[in-house]
C-alpha positions in Angstrom: 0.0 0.0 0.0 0.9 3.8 -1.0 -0.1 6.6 0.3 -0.7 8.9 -2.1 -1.8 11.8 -0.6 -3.2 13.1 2.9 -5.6 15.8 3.7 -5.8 17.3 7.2 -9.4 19.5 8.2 -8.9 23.5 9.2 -9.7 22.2 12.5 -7.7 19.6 13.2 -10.3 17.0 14.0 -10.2 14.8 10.6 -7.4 13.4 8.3 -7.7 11.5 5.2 -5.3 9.6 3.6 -5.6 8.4 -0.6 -4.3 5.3 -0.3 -3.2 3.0 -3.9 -3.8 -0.6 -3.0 -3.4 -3.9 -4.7 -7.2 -3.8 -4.9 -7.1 -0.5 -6.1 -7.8 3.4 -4.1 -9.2 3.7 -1.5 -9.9 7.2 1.6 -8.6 5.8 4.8 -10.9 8.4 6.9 -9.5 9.6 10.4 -11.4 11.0 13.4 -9.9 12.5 16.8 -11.3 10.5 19.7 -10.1 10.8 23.1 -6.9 11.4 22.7 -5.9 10.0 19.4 -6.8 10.1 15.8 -8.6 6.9 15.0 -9.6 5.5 11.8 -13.5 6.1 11.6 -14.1 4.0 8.4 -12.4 2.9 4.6 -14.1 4.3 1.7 -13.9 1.9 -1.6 -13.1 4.1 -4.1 -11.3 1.2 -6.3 -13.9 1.7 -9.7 -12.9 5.8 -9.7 -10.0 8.0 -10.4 -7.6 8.9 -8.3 -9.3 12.6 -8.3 -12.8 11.1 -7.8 -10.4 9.8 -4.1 -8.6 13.3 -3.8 -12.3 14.6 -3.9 -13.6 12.5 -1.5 -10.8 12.8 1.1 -11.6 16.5 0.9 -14.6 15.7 1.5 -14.2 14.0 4.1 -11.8 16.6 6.2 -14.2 19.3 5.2 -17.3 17.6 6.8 -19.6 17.1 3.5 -19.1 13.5 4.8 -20.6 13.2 8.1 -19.9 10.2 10.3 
């Protein structure tokens, strides 16, 4: 696996990461809890582009994707 790029939100509370598998892309979404940033959830992104993923991470760190 390959990270390919990472997003952070203007708040600090989300990440996301574009990750390049052998199974294709796919958003590895972060969340602060507690103390720690915790991944929240993996978004299959694996039948898009890799700018349908940079879109989606953004979304994600920009809260159009709500948990």
């Amino acid at each position: 696996m390959t990270t390919l790029t990472t997003f952070f939100s203007q708040d600090g509370q989300r990440e996301a990461h574009v990750v390049r598998a052998e199974s294709g892309l796919h958003v590895e979404a972060y969340e602060f809890t507690s103390h720690e940033m915790a991944l929240v959830r993996i978004i299959d992104v694996s039948t898009h582009s890799e700018y349908y993923a940079e879109d989606t991470a953004e979304n994600w760190v920009t809260y159009v994707i709500r948990n």
